[in-house]
C-alpha positions in Angstrom: 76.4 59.5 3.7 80.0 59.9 2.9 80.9 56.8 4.8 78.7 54.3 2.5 80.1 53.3 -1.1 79.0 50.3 -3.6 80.9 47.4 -3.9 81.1 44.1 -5.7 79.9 40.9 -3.8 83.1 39.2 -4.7 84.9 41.8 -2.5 82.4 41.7 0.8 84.3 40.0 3.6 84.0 39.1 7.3 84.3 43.1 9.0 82.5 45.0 6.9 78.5 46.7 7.2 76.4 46.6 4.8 73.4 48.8 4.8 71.6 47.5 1.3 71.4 44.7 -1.2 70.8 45.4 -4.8 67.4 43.2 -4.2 64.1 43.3 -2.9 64.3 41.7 0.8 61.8 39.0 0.2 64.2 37.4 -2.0 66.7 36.9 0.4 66.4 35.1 3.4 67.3 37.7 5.8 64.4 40.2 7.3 66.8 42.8 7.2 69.9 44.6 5.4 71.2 46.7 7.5 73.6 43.9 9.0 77.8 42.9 10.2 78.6 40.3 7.8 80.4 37.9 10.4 81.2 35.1 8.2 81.9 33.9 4.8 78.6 31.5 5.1 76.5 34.7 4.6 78.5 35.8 1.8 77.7 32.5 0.1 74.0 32.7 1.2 73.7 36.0 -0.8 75.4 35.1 -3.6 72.7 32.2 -3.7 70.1 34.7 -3.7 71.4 36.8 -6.5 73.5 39.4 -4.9 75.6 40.7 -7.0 76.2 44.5 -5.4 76.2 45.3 -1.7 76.1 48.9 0.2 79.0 49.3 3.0 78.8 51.8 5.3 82.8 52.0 6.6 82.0 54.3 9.5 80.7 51.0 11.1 82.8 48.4 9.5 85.4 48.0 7.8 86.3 49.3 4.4 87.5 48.0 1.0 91.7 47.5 1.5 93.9 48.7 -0.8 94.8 44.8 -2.5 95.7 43.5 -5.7 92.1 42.8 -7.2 92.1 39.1 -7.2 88.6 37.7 -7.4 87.1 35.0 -5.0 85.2 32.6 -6.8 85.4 30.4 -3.7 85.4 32.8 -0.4 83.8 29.8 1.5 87.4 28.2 1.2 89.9 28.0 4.5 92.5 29.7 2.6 90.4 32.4 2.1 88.4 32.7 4.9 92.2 33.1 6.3 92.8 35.9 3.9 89.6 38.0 4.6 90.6 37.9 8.5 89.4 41.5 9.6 92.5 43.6 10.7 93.5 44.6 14.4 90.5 47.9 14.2 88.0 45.1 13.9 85.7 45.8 17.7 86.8 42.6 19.6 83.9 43.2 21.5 81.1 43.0 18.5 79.8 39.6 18.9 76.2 40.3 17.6 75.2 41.5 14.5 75.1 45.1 15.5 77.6 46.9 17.9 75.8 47.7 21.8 75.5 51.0 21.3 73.8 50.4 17.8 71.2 47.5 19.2 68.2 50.0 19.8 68.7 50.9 16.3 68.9 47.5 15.4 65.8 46.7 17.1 63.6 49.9 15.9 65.0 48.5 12.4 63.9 44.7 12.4 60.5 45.7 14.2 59.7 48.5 11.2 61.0 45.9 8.4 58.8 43.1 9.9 55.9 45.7 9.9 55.9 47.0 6.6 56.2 43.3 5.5 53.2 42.3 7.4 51.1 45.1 6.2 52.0 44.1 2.8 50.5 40.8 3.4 47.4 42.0 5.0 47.3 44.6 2.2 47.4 41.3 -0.5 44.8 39.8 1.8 42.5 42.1 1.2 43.6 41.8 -2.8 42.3 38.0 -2.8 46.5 37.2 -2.4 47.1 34.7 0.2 50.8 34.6 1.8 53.0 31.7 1.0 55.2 30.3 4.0 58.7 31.1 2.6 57.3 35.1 3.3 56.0 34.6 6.6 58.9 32.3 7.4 61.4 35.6 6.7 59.1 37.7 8.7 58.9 35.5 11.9 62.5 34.3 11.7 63.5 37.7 12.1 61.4 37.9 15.1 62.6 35.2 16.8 66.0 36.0 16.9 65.7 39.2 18.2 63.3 37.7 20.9 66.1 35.5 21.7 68.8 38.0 21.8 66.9 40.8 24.2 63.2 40.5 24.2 63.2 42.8 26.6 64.2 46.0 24.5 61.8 44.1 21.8 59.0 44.8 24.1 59.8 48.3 24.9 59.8 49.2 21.5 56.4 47.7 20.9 54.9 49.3 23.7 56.6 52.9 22.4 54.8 52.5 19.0 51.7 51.4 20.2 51.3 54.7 22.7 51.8 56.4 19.4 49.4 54.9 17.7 45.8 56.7 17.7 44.5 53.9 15.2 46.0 50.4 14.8 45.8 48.0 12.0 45.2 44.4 11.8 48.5 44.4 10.9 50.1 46.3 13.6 48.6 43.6 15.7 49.3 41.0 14.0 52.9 42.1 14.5 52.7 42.6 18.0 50.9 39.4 18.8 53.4 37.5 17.2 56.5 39.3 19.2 54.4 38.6 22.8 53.4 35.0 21.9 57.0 34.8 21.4 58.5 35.8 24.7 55.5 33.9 26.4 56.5 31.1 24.5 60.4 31.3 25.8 59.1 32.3 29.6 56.4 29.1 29.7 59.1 26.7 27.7 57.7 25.5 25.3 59.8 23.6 22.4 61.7 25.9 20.2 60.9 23.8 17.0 57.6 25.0 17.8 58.1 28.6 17.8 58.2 29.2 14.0 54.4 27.5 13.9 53.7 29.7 16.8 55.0 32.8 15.3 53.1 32.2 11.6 50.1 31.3 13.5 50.0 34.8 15.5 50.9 36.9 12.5 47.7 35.4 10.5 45.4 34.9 13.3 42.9 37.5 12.3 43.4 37.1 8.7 39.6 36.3 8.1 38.9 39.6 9.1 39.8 41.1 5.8 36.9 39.4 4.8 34.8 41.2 7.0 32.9 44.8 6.6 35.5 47.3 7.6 33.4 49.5 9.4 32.1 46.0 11.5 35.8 45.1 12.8 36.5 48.7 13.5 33.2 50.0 15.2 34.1 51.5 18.8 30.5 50.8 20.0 29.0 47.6 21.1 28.1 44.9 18.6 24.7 44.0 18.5 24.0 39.8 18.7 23.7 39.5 14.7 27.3 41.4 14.6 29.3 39.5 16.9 28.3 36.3 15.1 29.5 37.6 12.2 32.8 38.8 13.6 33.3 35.3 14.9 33.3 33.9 11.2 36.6 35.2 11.4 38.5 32.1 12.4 36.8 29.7 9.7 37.4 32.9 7.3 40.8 33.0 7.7 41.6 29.3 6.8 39.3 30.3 3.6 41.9 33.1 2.7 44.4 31.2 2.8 43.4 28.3 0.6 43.1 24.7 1.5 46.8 24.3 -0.4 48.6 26.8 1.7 51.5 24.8 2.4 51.0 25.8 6.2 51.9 23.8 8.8 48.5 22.0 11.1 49.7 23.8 13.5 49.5 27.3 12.1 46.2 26.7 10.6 44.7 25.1 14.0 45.8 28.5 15.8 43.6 30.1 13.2 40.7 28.3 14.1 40.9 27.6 17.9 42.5 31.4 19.2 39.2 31.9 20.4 37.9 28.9 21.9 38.5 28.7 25.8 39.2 25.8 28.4 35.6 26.2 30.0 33.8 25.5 26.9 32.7 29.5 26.6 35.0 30.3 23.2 33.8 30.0 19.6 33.9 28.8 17.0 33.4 25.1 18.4 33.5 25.7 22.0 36.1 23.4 22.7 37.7 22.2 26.0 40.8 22.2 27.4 42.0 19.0 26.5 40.8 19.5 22.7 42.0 23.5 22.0 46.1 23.7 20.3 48.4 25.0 23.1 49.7 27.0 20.8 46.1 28.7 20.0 45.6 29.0 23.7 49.1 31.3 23.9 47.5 33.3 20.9 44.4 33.9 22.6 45.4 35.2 26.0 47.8 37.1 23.8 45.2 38.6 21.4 43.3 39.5 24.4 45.5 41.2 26.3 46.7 43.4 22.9 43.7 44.3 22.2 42.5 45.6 25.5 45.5 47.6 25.5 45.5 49.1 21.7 43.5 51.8 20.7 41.4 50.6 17.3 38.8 52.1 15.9 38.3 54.7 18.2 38.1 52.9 21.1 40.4 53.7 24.0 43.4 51.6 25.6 42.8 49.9 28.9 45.6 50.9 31.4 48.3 47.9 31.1 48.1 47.1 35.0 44.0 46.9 34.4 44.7 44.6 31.4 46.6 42.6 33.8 43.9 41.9 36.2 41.4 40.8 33.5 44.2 38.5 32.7 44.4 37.5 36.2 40.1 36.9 36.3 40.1 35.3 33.0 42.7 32.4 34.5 40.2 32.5 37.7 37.1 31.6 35.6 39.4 28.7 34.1 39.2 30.6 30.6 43.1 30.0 30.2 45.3 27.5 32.2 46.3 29.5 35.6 50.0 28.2 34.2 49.6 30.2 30.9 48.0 33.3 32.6 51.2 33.3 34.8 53.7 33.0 32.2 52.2 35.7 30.5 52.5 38.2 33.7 55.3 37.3 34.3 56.4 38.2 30.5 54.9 41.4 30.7 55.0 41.8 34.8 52.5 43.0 37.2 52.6 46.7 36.4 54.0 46.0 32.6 55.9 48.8 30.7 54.3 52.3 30.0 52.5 52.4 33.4 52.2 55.2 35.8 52.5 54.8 39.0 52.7 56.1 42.1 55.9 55.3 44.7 56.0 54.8 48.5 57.8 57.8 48.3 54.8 60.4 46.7 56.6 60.4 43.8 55.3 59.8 40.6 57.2 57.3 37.9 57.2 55.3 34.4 57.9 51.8 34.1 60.1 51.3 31.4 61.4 47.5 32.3 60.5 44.6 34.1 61.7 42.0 36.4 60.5 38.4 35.9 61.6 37.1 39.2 59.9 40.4 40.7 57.7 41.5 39.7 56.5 43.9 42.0 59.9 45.6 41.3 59.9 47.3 38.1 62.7 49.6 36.6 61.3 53.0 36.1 61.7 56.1 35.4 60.9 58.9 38.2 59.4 62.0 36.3 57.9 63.5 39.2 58.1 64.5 43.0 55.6 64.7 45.9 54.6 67.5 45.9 53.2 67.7 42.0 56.6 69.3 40.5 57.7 67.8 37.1 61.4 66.5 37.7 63.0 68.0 34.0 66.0 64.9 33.9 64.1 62.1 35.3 66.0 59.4 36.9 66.0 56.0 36.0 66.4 53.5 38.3 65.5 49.7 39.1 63.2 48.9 42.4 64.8 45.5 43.0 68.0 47.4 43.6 69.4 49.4 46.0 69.4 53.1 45.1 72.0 55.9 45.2 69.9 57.8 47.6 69.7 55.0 49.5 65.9 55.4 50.2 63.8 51.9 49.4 61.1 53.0 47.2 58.1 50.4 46.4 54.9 50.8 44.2 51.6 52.5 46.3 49.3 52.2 43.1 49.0 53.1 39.6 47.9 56.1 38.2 45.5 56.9 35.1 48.1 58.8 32.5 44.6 60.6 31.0 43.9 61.9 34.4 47.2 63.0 35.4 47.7 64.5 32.0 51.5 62.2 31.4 52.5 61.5 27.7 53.9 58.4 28.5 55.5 58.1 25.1 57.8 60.6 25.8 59.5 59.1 28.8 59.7 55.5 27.0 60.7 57.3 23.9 64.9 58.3 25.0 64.4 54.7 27.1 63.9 53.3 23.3 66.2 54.8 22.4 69.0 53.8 25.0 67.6 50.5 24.7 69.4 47.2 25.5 
């Protein structure tokens, strides 16, 4: 607390931390405000916005210097961009927006700021208030720079939260749909100029169920025939919700209404083929599906990731999904993705906390137990695609049920979360 003090815009500068603005966030154009101002073009930005006063924190930038109090109407200017140059205790080695040691912080704080956002529109949803694209625009820009700087540790952090979760909202999935369609997006290359459409698109996907019963999208128990027609409405719903004068790109609004629809003709609501369904909607879907068979909603229990994986695997099989797609999204979230148990070669027992995309039957994991049943109390962390210290290869046997063997995986990702990146 004693290291953060209130100061003026006109005397922010290249160096210094700020931890707040003295507005709202969705009137700025960054997700966040916890950030390393880096340049005098985001100075400028904020002053466009209204900024007037900014929080510092000096214990991880720099502070106000001790200068005659000459005002910068200009700060964009060479001479004094020159001026403002941080001192010699500026970290030479900070080139991102938070320091290495601060980028699981980073990360836990752009995923709960891009949460909290996204309930707030699902929460106006339900109020009759449609988003505008300048809000979801904030949202998903946020998202896709941090899946471009270390989706990795983006992933781990959604996987940590959703363990914790007993009951997910629409919301939470939402968020979490959008972050994986992301990173399957980067792994199957697809354009980048189409990643904020993809990104909006996944966020809104299940919009139209705010127009649905609540107890009907959240029932754990089968849906009888009348039901499930109704649930489908969803798609056509959320267009409704959002107006026909939206302002959102075709391509956001076709994800909307083709998520569901599948290459063999078998989706709803038009049962389209291949040729006719958005790419983009067909990322969503295989994305939605897996999500939800590995959320708990409603009651219902999560399917063990690695389980999830194999439906993914049949669904490709039945031509559902391109095989293509289906493989760019295992080998996003690998074989035996993050938060399985599993069993090693050795007898003992270990977490997967990371993945490798060119092997994927190599996870980094975390060993938290031996052969013989015995809990290890400082579990080792290590990566199968590597040789270890011990110098004993150790390879997956299977994977393990955490309800059966009684794990809380949550609290061997948790330090990992932590440690992140």
């Amino acid at each position: 607390m004693s290291g953060t003090k209130q100061i003026s815009i006109d005397q922010l500068i290249p160096g210094m931390f700020i931890v707040e603005m003295d507005i709202p966030w969705y009137r700025t154009p960054f997700l966040f405000h916890k950030r390393l101002i880096r340049d005098h073009e985001t100075i400028g930005v904020m002053k466009q916005h209204g900024v007037q006063h900014v929080t510092i924190d000096t214990t991880k930038g720099l502070d106000v210097q001790a200068q005659a109090p000459t005002p910068s109407p200009l700060p964009e200017t060479s001479a004094d961009a020159e001026h403002a140059s941080p001192p010699d205790n500026t970290p030479s080695e900070d080139s991102s927006s938070v320091p290495p040691d601060g980028s699981a912080l980073q990360i836990a704080a752009v995923y709960g700021e891009a949460q909290e956002a996204v309930e707030r529109i699902f929460a106006d949803l339900e109020r009759g208030v449609p988003p505008t694209p300048a809000a979801t625009k904030v949202i998903v820009g946020g998202v896709i720079s941090q899946v471009m700087q270390d989706r990795s540790a983006l992933l781990l952090h959604s996987t940590f939260l959703k363990l914790k979760q007993f009951d997910r909202s629409l919301g939470a999935h939402a968020l979490d749909t959008a972050i994986l369609s992301l990173v399957v997006a980067v792994e199957s290359g697809v354009d980048r100029a189409l990643y904020e459409h993809l990104g909006t698109g996944a966020l809104l996907h299940d919009a139209g169920y705010v127009r649905l019963p609540r107890n009907l999208v959240r029932k754990r128990d089968e849906c009888t025939e009348s039901e499930q027609r109704l649930l489908e409405q969803h798609t056509q719903l959320g267009l409704l919700v959002l107006g026909e004068r939206s302002g959102f790109h075709q391509e956001v609004c076709r994800i909307l209404a083709e998520h569901h629809e599948r290459c063999d003709g078998s989706g709803y609501p038009r049962k389209m083929k291949a040729a006719d369904i958005s790419a983009l909607a067909q990322i969503v879907g295989i994305v939605d599906l897996y999500d939800k068979m590995v959320s708990r909603r409603g009651g219902r229990p999560a399917m063990i990731p690695h389980d999830a994986v194999r439906q993914l695997f049949l669904v490709g099989e039945r031509g559902q999904y391109p095989k293509p797609l289906v493989e760019a999204v295992i080998r996003s979230i690998g074989v035996y993705p993050v938060g399985s148990l599993v069993r090693l070669n050795t007898g003992e027992q270990a977490v997967v906390v990371g993945v490798n995309p060119e092997q994927r039957l190599k996870p980094q994991v975390k060993i938290t137990g031996g052969p013989h049943g015995e809990f290890y109390s400082n579990p080792e962390q290590i990566d199968l695609s590597l040789p270890s210290q011990d110098k004993v290869s150790r390879t997956v046997l299977r994977v393990l049920d955490p309800a059966q063997e009684r794990v809380n995986i949550a609290m061997y990702l948790g330090d990992v979360a932590e440690r992140a990146a």
